[in-house]
NUBANU-524023 format. One line per field, with one value per residue (C-alpha): residue in three letters; x, y, z. Coordinates in pm, 1 decimal, decimal comma. Example, Ala and Ser with C-alpha at 12.3 -4.5 7.8 and 13.67 -1.06 7.14 Angstrom:
<rolums>
r	c(ALA:SER)
xx	c(1230,0:1367,0)
yy	c(-450,0:-106,0)
zz	c(780,0:714,0)
</rolums>
This chain:
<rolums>
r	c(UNK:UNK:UNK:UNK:UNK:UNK:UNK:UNK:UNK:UNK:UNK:UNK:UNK:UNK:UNK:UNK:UNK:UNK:UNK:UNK:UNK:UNK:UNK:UNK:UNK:UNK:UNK:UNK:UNK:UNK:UNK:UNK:UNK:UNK:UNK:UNK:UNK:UNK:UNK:UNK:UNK:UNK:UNK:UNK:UNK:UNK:UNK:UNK:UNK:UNK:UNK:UNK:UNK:UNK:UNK:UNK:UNK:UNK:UNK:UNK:UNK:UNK:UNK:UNK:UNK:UNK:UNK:UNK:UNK:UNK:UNK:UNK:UNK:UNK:UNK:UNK:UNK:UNK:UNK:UNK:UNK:UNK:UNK:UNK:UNK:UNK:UNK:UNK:UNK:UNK:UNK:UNK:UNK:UNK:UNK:UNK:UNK:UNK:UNK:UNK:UNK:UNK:UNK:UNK:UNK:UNK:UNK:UNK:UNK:UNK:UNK:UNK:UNK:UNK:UNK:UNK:UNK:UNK:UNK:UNK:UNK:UNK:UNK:UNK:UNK:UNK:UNK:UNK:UNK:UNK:UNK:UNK:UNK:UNK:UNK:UNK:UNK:UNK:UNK:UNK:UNK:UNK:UNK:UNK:UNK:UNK:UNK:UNK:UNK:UNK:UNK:UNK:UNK:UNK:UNK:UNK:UNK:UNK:UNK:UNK:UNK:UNK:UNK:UNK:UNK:UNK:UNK:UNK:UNK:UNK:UNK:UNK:UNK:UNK:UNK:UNK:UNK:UNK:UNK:UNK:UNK:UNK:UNK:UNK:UNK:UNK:UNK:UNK:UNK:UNK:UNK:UNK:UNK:UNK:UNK:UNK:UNK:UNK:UNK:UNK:UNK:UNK:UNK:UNK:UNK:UNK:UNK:UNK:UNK:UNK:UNK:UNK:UNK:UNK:UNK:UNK:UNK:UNK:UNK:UNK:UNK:UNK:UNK:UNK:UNK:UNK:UNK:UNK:UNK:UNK:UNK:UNK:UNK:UNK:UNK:UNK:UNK:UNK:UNK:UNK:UNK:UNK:UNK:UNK:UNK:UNK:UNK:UNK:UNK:UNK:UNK:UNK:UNK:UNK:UNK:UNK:UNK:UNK:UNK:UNK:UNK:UNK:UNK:UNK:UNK:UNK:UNK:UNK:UNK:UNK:UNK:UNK:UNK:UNK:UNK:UNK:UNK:UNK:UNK:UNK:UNK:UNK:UNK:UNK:UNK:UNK:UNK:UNK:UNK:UNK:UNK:UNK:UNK:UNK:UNK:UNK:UNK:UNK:UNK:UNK:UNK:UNK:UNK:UNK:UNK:UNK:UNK:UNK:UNK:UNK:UNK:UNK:UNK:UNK:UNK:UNK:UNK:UNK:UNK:UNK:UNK:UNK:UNK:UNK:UNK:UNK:UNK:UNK:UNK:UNK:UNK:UNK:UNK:UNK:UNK:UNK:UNK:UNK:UNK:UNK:UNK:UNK:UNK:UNK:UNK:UNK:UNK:UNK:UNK:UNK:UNK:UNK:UNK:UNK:UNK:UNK:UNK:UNK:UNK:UNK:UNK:UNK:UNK:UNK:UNK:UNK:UNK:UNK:UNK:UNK:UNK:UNK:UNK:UNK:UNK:UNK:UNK:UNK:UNK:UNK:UNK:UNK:UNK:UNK:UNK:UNK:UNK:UNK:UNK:UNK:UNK:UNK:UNK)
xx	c(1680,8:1811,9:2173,8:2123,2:1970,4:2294,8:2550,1:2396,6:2325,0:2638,4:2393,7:2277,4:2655,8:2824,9:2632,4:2690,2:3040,7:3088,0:2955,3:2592,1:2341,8:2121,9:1880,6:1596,2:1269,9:986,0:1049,6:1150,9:1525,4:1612,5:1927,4:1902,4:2131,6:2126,5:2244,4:2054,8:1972,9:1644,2:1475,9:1655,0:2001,6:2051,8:2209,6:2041,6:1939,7:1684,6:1587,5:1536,0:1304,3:1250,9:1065,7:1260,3:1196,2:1282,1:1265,2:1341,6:1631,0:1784,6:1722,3:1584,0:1599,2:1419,1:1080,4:1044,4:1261,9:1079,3:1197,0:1016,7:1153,5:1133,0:1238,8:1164,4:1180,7:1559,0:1700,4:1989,1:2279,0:2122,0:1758,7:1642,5:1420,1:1602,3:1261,5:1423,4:1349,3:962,5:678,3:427,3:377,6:197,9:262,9:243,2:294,7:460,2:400,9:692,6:740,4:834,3:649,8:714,9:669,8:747,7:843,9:1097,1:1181,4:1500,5:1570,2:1897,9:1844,9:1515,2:1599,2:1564,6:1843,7:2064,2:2033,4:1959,2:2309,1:2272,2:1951,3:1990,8:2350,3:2235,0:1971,8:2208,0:2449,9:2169,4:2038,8:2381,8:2529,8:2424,1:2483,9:2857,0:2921,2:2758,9:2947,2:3253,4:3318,2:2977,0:2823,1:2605,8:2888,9:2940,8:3190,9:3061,6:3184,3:3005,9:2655,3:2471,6:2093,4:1840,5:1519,5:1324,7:1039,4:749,4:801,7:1093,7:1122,6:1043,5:673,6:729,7:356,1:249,9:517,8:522,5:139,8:201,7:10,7:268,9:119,7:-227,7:-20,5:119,4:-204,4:-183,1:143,9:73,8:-222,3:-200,9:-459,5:-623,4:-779,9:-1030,0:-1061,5:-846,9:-1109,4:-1203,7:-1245,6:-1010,4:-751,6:-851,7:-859,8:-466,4:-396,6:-511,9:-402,2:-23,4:28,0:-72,9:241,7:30,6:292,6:168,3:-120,5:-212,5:-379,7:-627,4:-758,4:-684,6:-792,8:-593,9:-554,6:-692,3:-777,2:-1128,2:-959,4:-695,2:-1006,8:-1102,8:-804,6:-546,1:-243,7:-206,2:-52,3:130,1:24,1:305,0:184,9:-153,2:-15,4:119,6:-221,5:-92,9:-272,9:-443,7:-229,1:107,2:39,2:-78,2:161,0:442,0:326,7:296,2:581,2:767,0:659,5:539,6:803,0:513,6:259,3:202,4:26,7:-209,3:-332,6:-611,3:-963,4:-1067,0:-1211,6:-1099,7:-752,7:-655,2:-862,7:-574,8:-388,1:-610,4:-454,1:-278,9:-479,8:-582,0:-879,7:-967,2:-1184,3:-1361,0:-1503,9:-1574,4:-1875,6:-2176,5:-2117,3:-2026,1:-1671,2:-1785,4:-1974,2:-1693,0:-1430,6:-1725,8:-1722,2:-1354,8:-1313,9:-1573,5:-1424,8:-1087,1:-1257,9:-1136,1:-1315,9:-1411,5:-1575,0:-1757,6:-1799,8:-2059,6:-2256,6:-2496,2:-2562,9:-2819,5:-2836,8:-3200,3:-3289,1:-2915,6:-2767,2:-2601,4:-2784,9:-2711,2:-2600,7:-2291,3:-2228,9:-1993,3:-2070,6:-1890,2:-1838,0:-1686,8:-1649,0:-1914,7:-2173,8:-2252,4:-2597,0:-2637,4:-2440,7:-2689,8:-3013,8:-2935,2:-2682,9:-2477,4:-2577,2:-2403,9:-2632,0:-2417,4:-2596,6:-2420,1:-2101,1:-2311,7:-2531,0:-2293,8:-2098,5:-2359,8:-2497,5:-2167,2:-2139,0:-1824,2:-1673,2:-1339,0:-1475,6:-1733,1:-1475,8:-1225,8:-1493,4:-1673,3:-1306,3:-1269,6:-1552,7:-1392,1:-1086,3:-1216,6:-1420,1:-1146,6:-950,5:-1224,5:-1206,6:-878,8:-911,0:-783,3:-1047,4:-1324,8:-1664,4:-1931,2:-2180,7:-2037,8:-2227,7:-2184,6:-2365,8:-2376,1:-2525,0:-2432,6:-2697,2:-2554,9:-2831,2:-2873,8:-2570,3:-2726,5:-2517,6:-2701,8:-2545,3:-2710,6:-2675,8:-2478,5:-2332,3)
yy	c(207,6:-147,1:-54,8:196,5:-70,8:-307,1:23,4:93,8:-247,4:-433,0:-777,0:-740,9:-592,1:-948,6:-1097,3:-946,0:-948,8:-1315,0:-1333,8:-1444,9:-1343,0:-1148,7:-862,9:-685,5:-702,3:-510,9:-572,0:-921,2:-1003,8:-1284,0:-1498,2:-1690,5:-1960,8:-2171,5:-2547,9:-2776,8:-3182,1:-3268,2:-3688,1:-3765,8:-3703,2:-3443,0:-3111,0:-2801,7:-2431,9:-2239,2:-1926,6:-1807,6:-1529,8:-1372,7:-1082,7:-808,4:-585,8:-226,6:40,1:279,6:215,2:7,3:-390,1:-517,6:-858,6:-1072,9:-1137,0:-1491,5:-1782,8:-1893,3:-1844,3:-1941,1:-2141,8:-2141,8:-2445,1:-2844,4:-2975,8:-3067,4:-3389,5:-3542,4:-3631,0:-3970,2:-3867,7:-3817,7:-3508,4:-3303,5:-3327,5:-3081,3:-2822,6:-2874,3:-2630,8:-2580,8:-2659,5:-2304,5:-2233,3:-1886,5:-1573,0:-1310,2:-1038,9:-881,2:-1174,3:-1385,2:-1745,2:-1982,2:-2347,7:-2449,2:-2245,2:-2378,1:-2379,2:-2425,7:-2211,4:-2276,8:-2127,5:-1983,9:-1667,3:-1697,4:-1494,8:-1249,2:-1067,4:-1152,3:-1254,8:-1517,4:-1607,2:-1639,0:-1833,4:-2060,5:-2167,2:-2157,6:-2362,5:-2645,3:-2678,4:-2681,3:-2924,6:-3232,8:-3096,1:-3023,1:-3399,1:-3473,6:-3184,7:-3091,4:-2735,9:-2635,4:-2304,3:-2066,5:-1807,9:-1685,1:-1448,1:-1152,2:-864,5:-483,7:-475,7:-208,6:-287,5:-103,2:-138,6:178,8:240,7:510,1:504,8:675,5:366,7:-8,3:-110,2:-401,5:-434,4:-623,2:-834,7:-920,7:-1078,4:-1189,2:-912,2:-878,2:-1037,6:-797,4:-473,2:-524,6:-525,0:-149,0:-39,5:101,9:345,0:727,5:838,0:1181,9:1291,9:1612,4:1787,5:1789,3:1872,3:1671,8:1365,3:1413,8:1439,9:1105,4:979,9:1091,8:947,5:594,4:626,2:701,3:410,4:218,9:151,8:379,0:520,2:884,8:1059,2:1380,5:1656,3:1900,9:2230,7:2537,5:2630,7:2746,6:2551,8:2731,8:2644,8:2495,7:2216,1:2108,4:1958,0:1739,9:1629,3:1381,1:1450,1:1754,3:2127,3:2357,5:2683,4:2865,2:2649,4:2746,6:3108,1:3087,2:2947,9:2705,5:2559,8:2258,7:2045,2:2188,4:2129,7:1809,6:1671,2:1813,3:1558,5:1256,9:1296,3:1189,8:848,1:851,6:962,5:1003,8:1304,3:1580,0:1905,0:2154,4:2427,8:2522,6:2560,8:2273,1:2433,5:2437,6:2529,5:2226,4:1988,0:1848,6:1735,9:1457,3:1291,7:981,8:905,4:539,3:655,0:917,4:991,5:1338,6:1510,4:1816,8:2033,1:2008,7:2246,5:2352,2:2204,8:1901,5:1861,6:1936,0:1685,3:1418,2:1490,5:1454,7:1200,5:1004,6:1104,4:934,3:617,2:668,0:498,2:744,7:717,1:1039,8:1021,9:1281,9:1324,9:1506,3:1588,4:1785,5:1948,2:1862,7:1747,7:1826,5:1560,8:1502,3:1275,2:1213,8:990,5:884,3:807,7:634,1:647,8:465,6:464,1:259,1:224,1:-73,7:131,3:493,9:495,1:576,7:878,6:1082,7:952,0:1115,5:973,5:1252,9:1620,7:1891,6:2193,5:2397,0:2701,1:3003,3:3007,4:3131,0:2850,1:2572,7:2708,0:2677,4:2334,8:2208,5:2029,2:1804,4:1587,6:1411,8:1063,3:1065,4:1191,5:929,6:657,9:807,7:809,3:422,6:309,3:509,0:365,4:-13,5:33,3:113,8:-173,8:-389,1:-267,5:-335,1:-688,5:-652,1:-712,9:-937,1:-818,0:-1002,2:-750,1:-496,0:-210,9:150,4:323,1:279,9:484,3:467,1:587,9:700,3:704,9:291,8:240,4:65,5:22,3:-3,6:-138,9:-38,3:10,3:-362,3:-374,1)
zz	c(-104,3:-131,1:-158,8:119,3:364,4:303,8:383,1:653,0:836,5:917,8:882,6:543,3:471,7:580,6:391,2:81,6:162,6:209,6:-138,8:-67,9:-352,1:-136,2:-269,2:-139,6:-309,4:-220,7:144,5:161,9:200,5:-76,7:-111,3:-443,5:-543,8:-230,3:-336,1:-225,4:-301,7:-418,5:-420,9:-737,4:-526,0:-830,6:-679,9:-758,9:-637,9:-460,1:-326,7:55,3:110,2:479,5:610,2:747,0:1009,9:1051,8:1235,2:941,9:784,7:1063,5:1075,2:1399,1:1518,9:1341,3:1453,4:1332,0:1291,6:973,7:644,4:301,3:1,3:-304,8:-466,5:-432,0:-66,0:25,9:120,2:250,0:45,9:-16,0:-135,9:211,6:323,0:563,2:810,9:1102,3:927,3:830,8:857,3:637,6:205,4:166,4:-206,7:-127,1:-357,5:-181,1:-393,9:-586,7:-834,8:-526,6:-459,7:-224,7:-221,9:157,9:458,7:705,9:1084,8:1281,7:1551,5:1724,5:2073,0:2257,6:2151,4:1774,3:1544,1:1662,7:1336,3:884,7:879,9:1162,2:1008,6:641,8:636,1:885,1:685,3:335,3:513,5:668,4:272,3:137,9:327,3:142,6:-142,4:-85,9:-3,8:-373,8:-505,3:-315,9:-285,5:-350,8:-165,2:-133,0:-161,2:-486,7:-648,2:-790,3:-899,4:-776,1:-787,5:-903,2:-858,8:-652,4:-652,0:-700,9:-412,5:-462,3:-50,1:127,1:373,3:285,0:358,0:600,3:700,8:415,1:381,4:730,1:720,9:377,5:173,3:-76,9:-365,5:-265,7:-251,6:-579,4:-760,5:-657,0:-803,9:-1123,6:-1032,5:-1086,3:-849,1:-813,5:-526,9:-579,3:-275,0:-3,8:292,0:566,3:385,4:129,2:329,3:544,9:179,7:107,9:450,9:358,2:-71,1:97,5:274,1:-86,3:-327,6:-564,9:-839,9:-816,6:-634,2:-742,3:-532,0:-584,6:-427,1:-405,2:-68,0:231,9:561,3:845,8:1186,1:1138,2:874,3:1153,5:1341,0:1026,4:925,3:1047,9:1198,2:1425,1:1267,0:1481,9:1561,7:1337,0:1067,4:1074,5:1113,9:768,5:610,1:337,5:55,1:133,5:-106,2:17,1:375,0:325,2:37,2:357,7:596,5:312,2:121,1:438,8:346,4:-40,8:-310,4:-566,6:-455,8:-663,4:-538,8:-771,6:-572,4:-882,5:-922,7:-1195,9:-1495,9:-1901,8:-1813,3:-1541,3:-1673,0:-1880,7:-1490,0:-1499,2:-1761,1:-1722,6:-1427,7:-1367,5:-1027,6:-936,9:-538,0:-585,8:-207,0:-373,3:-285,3:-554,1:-816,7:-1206,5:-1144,5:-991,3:-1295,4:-1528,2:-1360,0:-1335,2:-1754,4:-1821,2:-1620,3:-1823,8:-2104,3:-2001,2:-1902,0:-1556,6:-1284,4:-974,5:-647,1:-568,9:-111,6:80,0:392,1:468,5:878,2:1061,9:1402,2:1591,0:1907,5:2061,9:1847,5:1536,8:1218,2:919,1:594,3:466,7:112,8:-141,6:-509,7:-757,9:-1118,8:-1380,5:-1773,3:-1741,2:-1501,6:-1475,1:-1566,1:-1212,3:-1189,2:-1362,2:-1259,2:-944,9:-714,0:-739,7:-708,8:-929,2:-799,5:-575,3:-343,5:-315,2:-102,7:207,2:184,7:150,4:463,7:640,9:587,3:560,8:908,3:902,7:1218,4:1181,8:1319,8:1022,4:721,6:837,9:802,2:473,5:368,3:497,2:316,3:-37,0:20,6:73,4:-239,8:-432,5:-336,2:-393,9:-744,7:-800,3:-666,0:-281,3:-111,3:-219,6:-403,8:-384,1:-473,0:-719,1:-563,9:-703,7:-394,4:-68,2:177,7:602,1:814,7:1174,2:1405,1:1315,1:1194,4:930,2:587,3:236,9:-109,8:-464,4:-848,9:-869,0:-1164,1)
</rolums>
């Protein structure tokens, strides 16, 4: 992806070309090697980091003037700090390995930067300046020979949300999970929807269940008619629409029992919206016997009165707590197929959220967002819109 970006974008291209060190990291442009003059008048070298912002694989204008260093603050040939170029001491972490001590500002017109070349060398050439008159010759132009490197992406395109509102260092706590989602229904699929936009290494998919018109109206996005014509598994149609975006999905169309068991390992999560039943029970055992956390989501909605009523609920277990599991939070006794057809009242607002409130939970888990109950059950009630925690761990 990196190497593509700089072929295709005469900014990034000049750059490299004029013999900056630039790379692309996650989905932050960096130039490293940027001399520069610290208090001690001693000449030395930083790194610039930006954001950069695409549409695809094209660079855009960038948004903001601002740029982020890593290094000491820079001065002035004589010890000095350069104080035009100011902003903020954040001593952020940007996520891929990145930090930053200070961020800077100096925009040369109203306008802000034409493009990353404009942007970046303007800001190598302010820092080394001073240094040059200490070191003649000095720059942030190096010779080097072909360069090889590219980053490897689990996404087909380069994730500039996070990097843009400095989420970087959150998203990476995310990288290395295998994640399994069982059931690819109305809230499974919300569940996909939300996973894919995660830089989650692999997620694996299973059902084995055909997409037919009644699943188009409780699931995102929007299938054709010719689609539905051709009734696809579940996991093929959907792994189709995501794979646009995520590199790493892999679809089983199979019916979990003795034989597919063994596709759940290596998993690091897994989310199971499966109906109640002898499988549900079997995955809920392997998985235990991994020592794979899992968050098991339901609801349960009834007709009366001319309105709709119900509970949502998210059910969570972990190595350290699943006590809970069996004493009743989740159900393993499936009806016959009649009966589960017709209970089974679904609506695509109330999947997306049961698949919201998964999704959050799981991030909570892995240290995204904060916890400050450790809940393994929570329950949403629609008609009060009234959300319960339990079983803290």
């Amino acid at each position: 992806m990196s190497l593509e970006l700089f072929s295709r974008n005469p900014d990034l291209a000049r750059l490299r070309s004029e013999g900056y060190f630039v790379r692309i990291h996650g989905s932050l442009l960096v130039m490293r090697e940027v001399p520069y003059v610290d208090a001690q008048r001693r000449v030395r070298t930083g790194t610039l980091v930006s954001t950069l912002d695409l549409a695809g694989d094209q660079t855009r204008k960038p948004e903001t003037h601002v740029i982020h260093w890593h290094g000491d603050f820079p001065c002035n040939a004589d010890g000095t700090p350069l104080p035009a170029i100011s902003h903020t001491s954040p001593n952020t972490d940007l996520g891929h390995s990145l930090t930053a001590r200070y961020s800077f500002s100096s925009k040369p017109n109203p306008d802000g930067y034409p493009d990353y070349y404009a942007k970046l060398s303007t800001y190598a050439t302010i820092l080394a300046g001073p240094a040059a008159v200490l070191q003649p010759g000095i720059s942030a132009r190096l010779i080097r020979g072909a360069d090889d490197e590219d980053e490897q992406s689990v996404f087909n395109y380069l994730d500039t949300a996070s990097s843009r509102v400095g989420l970087g260092a959150l998203a990476s706590k995310l990288e290395n999970e295998v994640v399994a989602i069982l059931g690819t229904g109305g809230t499974g699929s919300y569940i996909l929807d939300l996973v894919a936009k995660a830089p989650v290494r692999e997620i694996r998919l299973f059902d084995d269940d055909d997409f037919l018109s009644h699943n188009a109206f409780r699931a995102p996005g929007a299938p054709s008619l010719e689609m539905l014509r051709d009734a696809p598994k579940k996991v093929q149609y959907l792994k189709g629409i995501y794979e646009r975006m995520h590199r790493g999905i892999v679809a089983h169309a199979v019916k979990m029992n003795a034989d597919t068991l063994g596709l759940l390992d290596g998993i690091t999560f897994a989310f199971i919206s499966m109906d109640a039943g002898e499988e549900k029970r079997a995955v809920v055992a392997k998985l235990e016997a991994l020592g794979v956390p899992f968050i098991d989501v339901g609801m349960g909605l009834e007709l009366s009165n001319g309105s709709l009523g119900g509970i949502l609920r998210v059910t969570t277990s972990t190595p350290e707590k699943r006590d809970h599991i069996h004493a009743g939070r989740i159900s393993f006794a499936g009806g016959g197929e009649q009966d589960l057809y017709a209970s089974n009242i679904q609506v695509a607002d109330l999947n997306a959220l049961n698949a919201c409130l998964a999704v959050v939970k799981w991030k909570k888990l892995r240290g995204f967002y904060r916890d400050l109950e450790n809940e393994h059950h929570s329950t949403y009630t629609t008609d009060g819109g009234m959300l319960l925690n339990g079983d803290q761990s």
